[in-house]
N, C-alpha and C positions, 0 to 999 in steps of 0.2 A: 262309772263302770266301763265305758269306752267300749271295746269293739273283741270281746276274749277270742281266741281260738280262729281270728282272719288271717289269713296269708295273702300277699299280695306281690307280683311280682316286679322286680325293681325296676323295670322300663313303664310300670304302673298300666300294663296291658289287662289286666284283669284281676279282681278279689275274688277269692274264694273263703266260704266260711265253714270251717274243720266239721265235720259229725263224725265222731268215732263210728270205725266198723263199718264205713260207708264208700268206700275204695279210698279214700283220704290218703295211700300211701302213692298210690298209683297217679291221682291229681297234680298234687304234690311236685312228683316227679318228670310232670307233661308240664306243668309251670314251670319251671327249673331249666327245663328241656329249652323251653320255646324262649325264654329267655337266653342262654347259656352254647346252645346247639348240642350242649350234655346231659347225660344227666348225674344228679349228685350220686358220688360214692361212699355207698352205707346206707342205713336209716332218713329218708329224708325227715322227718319228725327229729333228729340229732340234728340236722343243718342251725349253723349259727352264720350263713355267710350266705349270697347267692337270692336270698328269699326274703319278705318281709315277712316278719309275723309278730301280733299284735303282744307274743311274749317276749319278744328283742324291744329294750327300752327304744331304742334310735328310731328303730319304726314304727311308734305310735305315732307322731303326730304327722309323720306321714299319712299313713294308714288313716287317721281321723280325718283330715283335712281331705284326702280322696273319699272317701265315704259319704261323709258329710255334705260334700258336692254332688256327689254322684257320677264324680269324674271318668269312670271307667266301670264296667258291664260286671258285674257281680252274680253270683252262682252260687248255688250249695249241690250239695248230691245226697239222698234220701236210701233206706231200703225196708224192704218186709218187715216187719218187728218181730215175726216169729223167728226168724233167721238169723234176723239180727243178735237178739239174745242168745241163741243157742252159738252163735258162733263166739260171741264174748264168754260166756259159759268154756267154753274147750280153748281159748286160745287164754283166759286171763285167768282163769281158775283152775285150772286140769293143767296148764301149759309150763314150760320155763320159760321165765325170762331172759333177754339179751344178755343179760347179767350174770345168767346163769344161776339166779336164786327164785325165789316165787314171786308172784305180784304182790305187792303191798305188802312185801317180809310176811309178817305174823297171819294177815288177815286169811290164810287160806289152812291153816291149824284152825284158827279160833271155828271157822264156817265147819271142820271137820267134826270137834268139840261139840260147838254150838247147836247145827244141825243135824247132825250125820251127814254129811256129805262127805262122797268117797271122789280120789282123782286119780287111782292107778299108781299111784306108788310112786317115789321121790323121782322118779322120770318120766312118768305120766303114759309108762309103758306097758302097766301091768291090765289085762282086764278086770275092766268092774261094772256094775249096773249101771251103765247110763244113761237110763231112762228115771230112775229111782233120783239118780244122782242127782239129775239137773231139776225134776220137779223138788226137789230139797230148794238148791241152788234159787228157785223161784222168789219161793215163799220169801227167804233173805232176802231176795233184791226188790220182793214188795215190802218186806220192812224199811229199806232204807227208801224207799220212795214215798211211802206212807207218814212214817214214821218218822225217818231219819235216825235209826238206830238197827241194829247197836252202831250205823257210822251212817252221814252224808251219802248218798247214790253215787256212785260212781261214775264218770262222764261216758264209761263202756256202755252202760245199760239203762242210764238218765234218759228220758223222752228225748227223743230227735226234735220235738217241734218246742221244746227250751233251750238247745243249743241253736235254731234255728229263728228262734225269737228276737236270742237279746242282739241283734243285728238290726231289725226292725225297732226295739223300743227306741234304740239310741241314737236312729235317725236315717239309720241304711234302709237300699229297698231293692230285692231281689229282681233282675233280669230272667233267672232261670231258677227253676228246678226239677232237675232231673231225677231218676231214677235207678240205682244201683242196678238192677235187673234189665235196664235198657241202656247200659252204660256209651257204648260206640254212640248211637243213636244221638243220644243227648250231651257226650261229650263232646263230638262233631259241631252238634249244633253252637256250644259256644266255642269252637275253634275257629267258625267259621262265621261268628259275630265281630270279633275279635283280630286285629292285627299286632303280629307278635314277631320279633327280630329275626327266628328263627321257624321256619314253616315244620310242621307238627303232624307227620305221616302215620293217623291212628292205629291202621292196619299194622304197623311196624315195632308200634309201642309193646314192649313187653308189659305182662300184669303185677306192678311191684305188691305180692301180700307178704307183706313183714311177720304175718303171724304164724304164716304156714309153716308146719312141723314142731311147734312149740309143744305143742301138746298131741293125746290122741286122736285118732281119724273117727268122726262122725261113724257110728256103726248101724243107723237105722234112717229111714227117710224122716224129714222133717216132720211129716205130721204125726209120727209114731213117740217124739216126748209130749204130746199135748193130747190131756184127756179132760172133760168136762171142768175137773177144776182149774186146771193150766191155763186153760180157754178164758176161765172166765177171771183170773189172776190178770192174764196179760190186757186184756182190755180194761181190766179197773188201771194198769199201769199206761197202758200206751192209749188210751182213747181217741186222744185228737192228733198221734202221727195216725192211725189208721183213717181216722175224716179229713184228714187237709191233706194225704199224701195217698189216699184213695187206694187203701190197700186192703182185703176182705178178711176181715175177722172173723167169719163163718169158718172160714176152712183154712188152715195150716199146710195144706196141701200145695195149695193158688199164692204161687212166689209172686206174681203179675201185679200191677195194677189192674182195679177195675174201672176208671175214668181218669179222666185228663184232671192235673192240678189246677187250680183253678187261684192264680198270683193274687189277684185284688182280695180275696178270701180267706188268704194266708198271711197278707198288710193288716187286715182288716181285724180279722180273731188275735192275732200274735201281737199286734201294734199297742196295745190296752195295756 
């Protein structure tokens, strides 16, 4: 299985391992950076040069052979799960793509079809109930995580702590995990682990979100799509990012962590 969704940079300063939706565009582009003294032009998720990642065949066995050692300081970065969803929700399903077509061609007809779900009109510009919309939107992304039907989860809305696993079965072992919500904080912290070609001025870093403007603007506070059933939806799907990444499932409200991660506990449960 090897090492999916790692990026690492090519002076092998540090690995990073991808979670959708989780500043991953902005990371990305601070590896890039610190390497480069640039940063990439476009999409860093399009880079085929500049970066390792464990999708470029040449640098797996790179990528393996640092890992596997433990050669170099390795990180992930984590967020709210209620958040998280919703922001997949509006940027992969309501949104356009780069492309200029919809996410995954057909699938966002069929979810129309299939569930009712509405996304504002072939430009994502029209109002429509957004709150209806994405509790629709749920239920389907608890089918495909349940279920696996009508298709496989989607790596947008798949549990963080199985993108954040298969690093640990395969032999890797986390230095860091930080938290989208305390981003500076934690991404300091492994900047300043870390010796990198080029020195990495965070205050100066702009915020690369690749999704922004895809789709419609958020028109209610987070905790205003999640109602008793939603609540209890998203915890049958997300249960163990909310315990190993200490995030409160009481209230949709509380973007925060409520305690410190706890590494030997996240080797421990995810290593199995």
């Amino acid at each position: 299985m090897g090492f999916p969704g790692v990026w690492m940079t090519e002076s092998e300063s540090v690995v990073y391992r991808v979670v959708p939706k989780c500043a991953c565009s902005t990371i990305g582009q601070i590896m890039y950076y610190s390497d480069h003294g640039r940063f990439y032009d476009g999409d860093i998720h399009d880079s085929s040069e500049g970066l390792h990642k464990w999708a470029q065949d040449h640098s797996q066995p790179l990528i393996e052979a640092n890992v596997t050692a433990h050669k170099s300081y390795a990180f992930t970065c984590v967020r709210n799960p209620y958040a998280r969803i919703l922001s997949s929700f509006f940027d992969k399903i309501c949104g356009i793509q780069r492309n200029g077509g919809r996410y995954r061609g057909n699938m966002v007809p069929m979810l129309m079809q299939k569930y009712g779900i509405e996304v504002g009109g072939d430009d994502g510009k029209q109002p429509f109930d957004q709150i209806r919309s994405f509790r629709r939107f749920l239920l389907f992304a608890r089918d495909t995580i349940q279920w696996r039907r009508p298709m496989d989860p989607d790596i947008h809305w798949s549990a963080m702590s199985g993108h954040v696993s298969t690093f640990v079965v395969n032999g890797g072992r986390y230095d860091k995990i930080f938290w989208t919500e305390k981003f500076g904080e934690g991404m300091q912290q492994v900047l300043d682990a870390i010796d990198t070609p080029h020195a990495v001025d965070l205050s100066a870093i702009p915020r690369f979100n690749e999704s922004e403007g895809h789709g419609p603007k958020r028109a209610h506070p987070v905790e205003d799509y999640f109602d008793d059933l939603s609540m209890h939806l998203i915890y049958e799907m997300y249960k163990r990012d909310f315990d190993l990444f200490k995030y409160d499932v009481t209230d949709p409200a509380n973007k925060m962590p409520i305690a410190e991660i706890d590494l030997d506990e996240v080797h421990a449960k995810l290593g199995g």
